[in-house]
C-alpha positions as CSV (number, residue, x, y, z in Angstrom):
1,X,-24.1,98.2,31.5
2,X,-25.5,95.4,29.0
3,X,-23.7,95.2,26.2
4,X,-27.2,94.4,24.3
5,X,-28.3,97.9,25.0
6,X,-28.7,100.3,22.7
7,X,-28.6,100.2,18.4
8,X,-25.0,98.6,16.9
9,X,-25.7,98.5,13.5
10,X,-24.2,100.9,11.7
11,X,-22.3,100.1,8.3
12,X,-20.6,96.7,7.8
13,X,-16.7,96.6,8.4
14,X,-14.4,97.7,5.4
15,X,-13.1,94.2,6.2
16,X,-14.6,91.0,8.0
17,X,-13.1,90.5,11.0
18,X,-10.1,87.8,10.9
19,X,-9.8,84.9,12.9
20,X,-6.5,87.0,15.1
21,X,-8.9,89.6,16.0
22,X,-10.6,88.4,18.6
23,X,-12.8,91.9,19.8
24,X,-13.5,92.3,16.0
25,X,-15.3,89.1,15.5
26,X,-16.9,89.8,19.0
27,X,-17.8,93.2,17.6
28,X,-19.6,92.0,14.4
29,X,-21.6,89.3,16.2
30,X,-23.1,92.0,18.0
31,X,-23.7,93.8,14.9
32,X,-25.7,91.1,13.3
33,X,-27.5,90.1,16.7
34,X,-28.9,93.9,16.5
35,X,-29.9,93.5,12.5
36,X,-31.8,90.7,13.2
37,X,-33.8,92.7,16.4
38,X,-34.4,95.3,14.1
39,X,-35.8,93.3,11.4
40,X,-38.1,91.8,14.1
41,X,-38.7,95.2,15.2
42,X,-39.6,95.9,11.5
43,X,-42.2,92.7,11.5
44,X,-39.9,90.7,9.1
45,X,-41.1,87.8,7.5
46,X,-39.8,84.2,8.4
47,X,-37.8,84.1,5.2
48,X,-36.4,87.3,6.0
49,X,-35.3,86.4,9.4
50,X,-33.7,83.4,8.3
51,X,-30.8,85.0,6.6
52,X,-30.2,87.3,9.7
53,X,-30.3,83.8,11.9
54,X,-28.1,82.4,10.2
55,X,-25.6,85.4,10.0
56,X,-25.8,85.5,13.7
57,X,-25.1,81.7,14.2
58,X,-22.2,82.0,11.6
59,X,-21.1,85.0,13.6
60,X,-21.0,83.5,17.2
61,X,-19.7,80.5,15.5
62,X,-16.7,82.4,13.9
63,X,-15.3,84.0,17.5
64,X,-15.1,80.9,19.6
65,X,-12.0,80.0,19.9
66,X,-11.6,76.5,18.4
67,X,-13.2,78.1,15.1
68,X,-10.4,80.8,15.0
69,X,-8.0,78.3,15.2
70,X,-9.1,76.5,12.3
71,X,-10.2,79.5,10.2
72,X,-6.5,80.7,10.9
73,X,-4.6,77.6,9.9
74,X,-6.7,77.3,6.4
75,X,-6.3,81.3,6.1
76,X,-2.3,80.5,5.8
77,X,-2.6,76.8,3.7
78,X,-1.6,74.7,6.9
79,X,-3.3,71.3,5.5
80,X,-0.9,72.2,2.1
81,X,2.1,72.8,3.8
82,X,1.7,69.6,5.9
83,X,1.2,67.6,2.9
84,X,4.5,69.2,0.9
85,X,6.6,68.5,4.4
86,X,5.1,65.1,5.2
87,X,6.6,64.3,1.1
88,X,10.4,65.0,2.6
89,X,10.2,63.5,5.5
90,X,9.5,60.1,4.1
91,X,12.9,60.2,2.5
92,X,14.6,61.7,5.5
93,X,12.9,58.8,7.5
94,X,14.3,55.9,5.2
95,X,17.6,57.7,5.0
96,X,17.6,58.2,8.7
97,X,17.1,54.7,9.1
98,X,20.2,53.7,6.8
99,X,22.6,55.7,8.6
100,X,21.1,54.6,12.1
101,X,21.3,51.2,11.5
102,X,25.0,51.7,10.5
103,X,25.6,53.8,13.7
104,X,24.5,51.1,16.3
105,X,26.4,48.2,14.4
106,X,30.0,50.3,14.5
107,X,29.4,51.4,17.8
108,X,27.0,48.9,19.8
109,X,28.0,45.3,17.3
110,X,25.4,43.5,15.4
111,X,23.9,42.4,19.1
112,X,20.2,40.7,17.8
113,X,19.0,42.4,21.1
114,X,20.2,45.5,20.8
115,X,18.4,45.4,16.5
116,X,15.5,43.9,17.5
117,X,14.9,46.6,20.5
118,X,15.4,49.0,17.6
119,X,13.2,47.5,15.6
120,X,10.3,47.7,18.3
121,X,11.1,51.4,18.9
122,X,10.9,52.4,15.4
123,X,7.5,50.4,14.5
124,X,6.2,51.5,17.8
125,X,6.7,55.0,16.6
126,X,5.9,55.0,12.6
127,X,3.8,51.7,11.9
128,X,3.8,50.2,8.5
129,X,7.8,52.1,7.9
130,X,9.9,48.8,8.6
131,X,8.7,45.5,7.0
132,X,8.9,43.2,10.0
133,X,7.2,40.4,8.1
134,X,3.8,41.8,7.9
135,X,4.9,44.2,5.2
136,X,6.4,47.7,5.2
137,X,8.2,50.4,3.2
138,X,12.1,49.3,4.0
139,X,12.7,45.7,4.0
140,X,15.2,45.0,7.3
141,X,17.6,43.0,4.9
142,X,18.2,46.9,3.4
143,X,19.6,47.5,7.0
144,X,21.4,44.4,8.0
145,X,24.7,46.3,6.3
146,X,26.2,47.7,9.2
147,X,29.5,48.2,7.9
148,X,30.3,52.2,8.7
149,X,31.6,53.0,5.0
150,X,28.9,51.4,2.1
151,X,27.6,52.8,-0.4
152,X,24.2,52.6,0.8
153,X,25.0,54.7,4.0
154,X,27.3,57.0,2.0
155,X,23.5,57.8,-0.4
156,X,22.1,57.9,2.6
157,X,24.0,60.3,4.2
158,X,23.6,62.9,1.7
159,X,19.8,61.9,1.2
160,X,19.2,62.6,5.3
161,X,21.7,65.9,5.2
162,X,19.7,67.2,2.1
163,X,15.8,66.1,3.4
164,X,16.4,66.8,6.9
165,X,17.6,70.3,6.3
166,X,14.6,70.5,3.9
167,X,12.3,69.9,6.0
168,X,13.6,72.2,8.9
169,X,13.9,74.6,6.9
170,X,10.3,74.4,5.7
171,X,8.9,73.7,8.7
172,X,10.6,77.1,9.9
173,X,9.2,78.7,6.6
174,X,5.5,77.1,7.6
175,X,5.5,78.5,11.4
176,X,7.0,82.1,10.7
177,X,3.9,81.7,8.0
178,X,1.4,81.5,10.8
179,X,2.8,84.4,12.8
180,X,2.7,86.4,9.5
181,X,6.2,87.6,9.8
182,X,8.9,87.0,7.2
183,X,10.8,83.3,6.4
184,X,13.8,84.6,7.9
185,X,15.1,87.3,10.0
186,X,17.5,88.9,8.3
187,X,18.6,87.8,5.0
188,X,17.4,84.2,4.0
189,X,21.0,82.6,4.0
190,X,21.6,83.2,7.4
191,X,18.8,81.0,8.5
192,X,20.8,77.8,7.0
193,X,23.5,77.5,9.8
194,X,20.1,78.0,12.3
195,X,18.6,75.1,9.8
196,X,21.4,72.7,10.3
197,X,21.7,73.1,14.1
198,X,18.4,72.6,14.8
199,X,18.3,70.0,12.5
200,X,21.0,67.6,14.9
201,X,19.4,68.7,17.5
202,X,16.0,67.3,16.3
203,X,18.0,64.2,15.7
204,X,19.7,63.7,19.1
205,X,15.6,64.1,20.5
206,X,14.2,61.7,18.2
207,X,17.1,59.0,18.9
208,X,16.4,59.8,22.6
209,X,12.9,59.2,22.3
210,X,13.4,56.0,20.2
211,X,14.8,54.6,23.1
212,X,13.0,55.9,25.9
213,X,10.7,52.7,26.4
214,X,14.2,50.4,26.7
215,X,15.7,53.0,29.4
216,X,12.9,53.1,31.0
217,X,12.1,49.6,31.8
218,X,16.4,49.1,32.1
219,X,16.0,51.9,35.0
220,X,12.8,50.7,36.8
221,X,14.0,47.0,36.5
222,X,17.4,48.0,38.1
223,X,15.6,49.5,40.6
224,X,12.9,47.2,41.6
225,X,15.8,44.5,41.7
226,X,17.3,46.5,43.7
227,X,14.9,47.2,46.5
228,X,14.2,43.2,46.0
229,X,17.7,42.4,46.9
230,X,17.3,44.8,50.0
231,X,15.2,42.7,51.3
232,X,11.9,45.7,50.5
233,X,10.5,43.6,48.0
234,X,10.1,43.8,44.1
235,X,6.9,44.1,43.6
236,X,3.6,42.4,41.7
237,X,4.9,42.4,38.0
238,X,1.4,44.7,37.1
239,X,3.4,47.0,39.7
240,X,6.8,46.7,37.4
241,X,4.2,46.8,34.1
242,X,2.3,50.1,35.4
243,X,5.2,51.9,36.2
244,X,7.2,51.1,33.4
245,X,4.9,52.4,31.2
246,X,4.2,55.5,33.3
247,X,7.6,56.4,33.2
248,X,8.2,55.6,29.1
249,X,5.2,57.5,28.7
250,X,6.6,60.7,30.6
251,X,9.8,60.3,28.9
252,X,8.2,60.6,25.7
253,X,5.7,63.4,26.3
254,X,8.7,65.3,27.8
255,X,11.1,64.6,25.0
256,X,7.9,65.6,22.2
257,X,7.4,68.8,24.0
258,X,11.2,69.4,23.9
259,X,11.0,68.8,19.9
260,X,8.5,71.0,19.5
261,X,10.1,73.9,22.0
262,X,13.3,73.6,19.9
263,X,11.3,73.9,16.1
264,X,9.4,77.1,17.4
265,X,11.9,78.9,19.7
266,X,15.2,77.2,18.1
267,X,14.3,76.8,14.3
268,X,11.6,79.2,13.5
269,X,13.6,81.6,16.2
270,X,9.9,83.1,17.2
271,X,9.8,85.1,20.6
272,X,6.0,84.9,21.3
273,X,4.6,85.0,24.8
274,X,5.2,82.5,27.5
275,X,1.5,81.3,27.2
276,X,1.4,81.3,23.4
277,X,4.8,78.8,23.6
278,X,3.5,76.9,26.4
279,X,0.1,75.8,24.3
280,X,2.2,75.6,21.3
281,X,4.4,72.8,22.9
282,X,2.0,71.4,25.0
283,X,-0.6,71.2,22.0
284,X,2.2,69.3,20.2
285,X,3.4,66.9,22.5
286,X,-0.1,66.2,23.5
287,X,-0.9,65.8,19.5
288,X,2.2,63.4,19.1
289,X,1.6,61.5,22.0
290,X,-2.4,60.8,20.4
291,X,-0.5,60.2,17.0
292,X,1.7,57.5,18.7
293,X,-1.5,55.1,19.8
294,X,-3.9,56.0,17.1
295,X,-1.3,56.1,14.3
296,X,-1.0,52.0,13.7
297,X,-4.8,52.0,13.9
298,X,-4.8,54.7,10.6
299,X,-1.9,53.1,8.9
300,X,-4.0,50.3,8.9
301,X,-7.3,51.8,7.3
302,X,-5.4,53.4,4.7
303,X,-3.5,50.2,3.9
304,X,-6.9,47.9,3.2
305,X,-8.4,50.1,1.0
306,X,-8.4,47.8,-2.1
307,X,-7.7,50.8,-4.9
308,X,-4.5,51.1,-3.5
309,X,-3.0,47.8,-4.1
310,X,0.9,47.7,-3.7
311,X,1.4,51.6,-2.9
312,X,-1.2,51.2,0.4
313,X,2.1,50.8,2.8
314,X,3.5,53.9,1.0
315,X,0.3,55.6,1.2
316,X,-0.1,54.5,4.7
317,X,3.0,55.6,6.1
318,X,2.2,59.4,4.2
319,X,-1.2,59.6,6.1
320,X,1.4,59.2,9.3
321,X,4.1,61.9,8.3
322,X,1.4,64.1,6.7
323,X,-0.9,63.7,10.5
324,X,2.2,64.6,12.5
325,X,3.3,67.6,10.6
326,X,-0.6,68.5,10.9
327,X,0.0,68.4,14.4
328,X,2.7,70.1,14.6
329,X,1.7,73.4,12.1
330,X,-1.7,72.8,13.9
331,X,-0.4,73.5,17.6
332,X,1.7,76.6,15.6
333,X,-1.8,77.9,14.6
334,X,-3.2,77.4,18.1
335,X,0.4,79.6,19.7
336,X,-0.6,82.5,16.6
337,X,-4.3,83.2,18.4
338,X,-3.0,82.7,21.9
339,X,-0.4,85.4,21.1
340,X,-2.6,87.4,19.2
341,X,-5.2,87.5,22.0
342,X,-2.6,89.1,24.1
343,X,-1.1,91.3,21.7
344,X,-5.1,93.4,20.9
345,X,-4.8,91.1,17.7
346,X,-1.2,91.1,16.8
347,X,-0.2,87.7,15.6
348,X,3.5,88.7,14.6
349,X,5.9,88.8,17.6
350,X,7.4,91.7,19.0
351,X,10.4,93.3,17.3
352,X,9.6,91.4,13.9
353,X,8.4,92.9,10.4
354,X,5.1,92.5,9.0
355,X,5.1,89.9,5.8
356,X,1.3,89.6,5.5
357,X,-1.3,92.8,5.5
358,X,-5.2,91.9,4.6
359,X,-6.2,95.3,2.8
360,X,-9.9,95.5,0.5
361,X,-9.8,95.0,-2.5
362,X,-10.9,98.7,-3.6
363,X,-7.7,100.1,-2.5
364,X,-5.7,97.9,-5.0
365,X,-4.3,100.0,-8.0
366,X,-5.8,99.2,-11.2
367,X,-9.0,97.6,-10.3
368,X,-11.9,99.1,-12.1
């Protein structure tokens, strides 16, 4: 039977559909497609119709599902959580850098190779963060200390320990935000030994994926050499060039989606649908992996804007942290509606209470 048969007007919701409610928004653009036939019916005016046309277009609008995504993540003040977790991470990210630094010298020598490769890895990955000549926010003389007890890796120690945790911890806040559920299970102080776990695991991935590029040209140049020797042949060097960066690439992707498996299953502790996770991390790593090519490109625009003047590197390198934690609450926002559309509009996982209930506005006590 059509589903255009027969009158669906009737009275308007309590409530407007929300963006996790994927039959209700269906619902009311049916609602508004029969208005508008009945105001034809009527012999409406062309400025009468035109309010009904649009309702319908904003309607149809409204249910696709890119639109719900979108209208979800404002709904919960994704863009403003981005921006206050994108302002800790820049100081985790120089104090990472302090303590790394000091790391490789105690335990891999002051080898110019071994720094420089670094170097590449970390520009590669945030542009405009190290100043490699053509400016940046940490000068490399700040890291050329690699002595294991200074007092610039004992500040930042504590800085890293403090922002890192602060930023796991909101990030954990931000995605149990988007699945309307509380910050926490249980009380909110249990969450911190969940924090700091997550927190060196995140840091063993991201000095993994630092060096992915350098292992994986080590491993395909061993190899290669290898058949070579055999007698099999080497190879053209586009051969060495194309696979090398083939298998950096995978590494990557693969070590992203890993990152983001361990902030929304590990961190946030969220147990939503297999699907729902899978486009989460996927959505992510994808995201990330865009970030990493496009990212020197918008560090760059932000950085020649002449109002800027000497903060434009700062600035530049915020645009970067404040993009990737976009990404990430982004592809959070994207898992919510998958879930929801297989939970009948449920966004909250099973087995977790409700933080967030949408009620009108006439119910509240003491409105007049």
């Amino acid at each position: 039977m059509s589903t255009r048969a027969g009158p669906r007007t009737g009275p308007a919701p309590e409530l407007p559909p929300r963006a996790i409610d994927r039959h209700g928004m269906r619902r009311e653009a049916l609602r508004q497609r029969a208005l508008l036939r009945e105001k034809r019916a009527a012999g409406a005016g062309a400025l009468g119709l035109a309010g009904s046309v649009l309702a319908v277009a904003l309607a149809e609008t409204y249910r696709r599902m890119p639109v719900r995504v979108v209208l979800h993540y404002l709904f919960h003040g994704g863009p403003l959580m981005a921006a206050g977790l994108s302002f800790v991470l820049i100081f985790a990210s120089t104090a990472l850098l302090v303590m790394g630094f000091s790391v490789i010298g105690v335990f891999l020598g002051n080898d110019p190779l071994v720094r420089d490769a670094v170097v590449e890895a970390v520009t590669e990955r945030v542009p405009g963060l190290l100043d490699t000549g053509d400016g940046g926010v940490v000068p490399l003389e700040l890291l050329e200390d690699t002595r294991p007890f200074t007092l610039a890796t004992v500040i930042g120690a504590a800085v890293l320990f403090f922002s890192g945790w602060r930023w796991v911890s909101g990030v954990r806040l931000a995605f149990r935000r988007l699945f309307e559920v509380p910050p926490a299970q249980g009380l909110p102080i249990a969450a911190v030994p969940r924090d700091l776990l997550g927190l060196l695991l995140l840091g063993v991935l991201l000095a993994l994926s630092v060096v992915a590029n350098g292992a994986a040209s080590g491993l395909l140049g061993f190899l290669l050499d290898t058949a070579g020797e055999l007698g099999w042949g080497s190879g053209p060097d586009w051969l060495r060039t194309g696979l090398t960066w083939a298998l950096s690439t995978l590494l990557v992707v693969v070590l992203d989606a890993l990152f983001a498996l361990e902030l929304v299953r590990g961190v946030a502790g969220l147990r939503i649908t297999r699907r729902a996770l899978t486009v989460t991390v996927l959505a992510a790593a994808a995201g990330s992996f865009a970030l990493r090519y496009i990212g020197g490109t918008v560090v760059a625009g932000a950085t020649t804007n002449p109002y800027l003047l000497s903060v434009a590197l700062v600035v530049g390198v915020l645009l970067w942290f404040y993009l990737f934690n976009q990404i990430l609450l982004f592809s959070a926002a994207i898992g919510a509606i998958v879930h929801a559309d297989q939970r009948g509009g449920r966004v909250h996982p099973d087995g977790e209470n409700v933080a967030i209930t949408v009620v009108p506005m006439a119910t509240l006590t003491g409105r007049r």
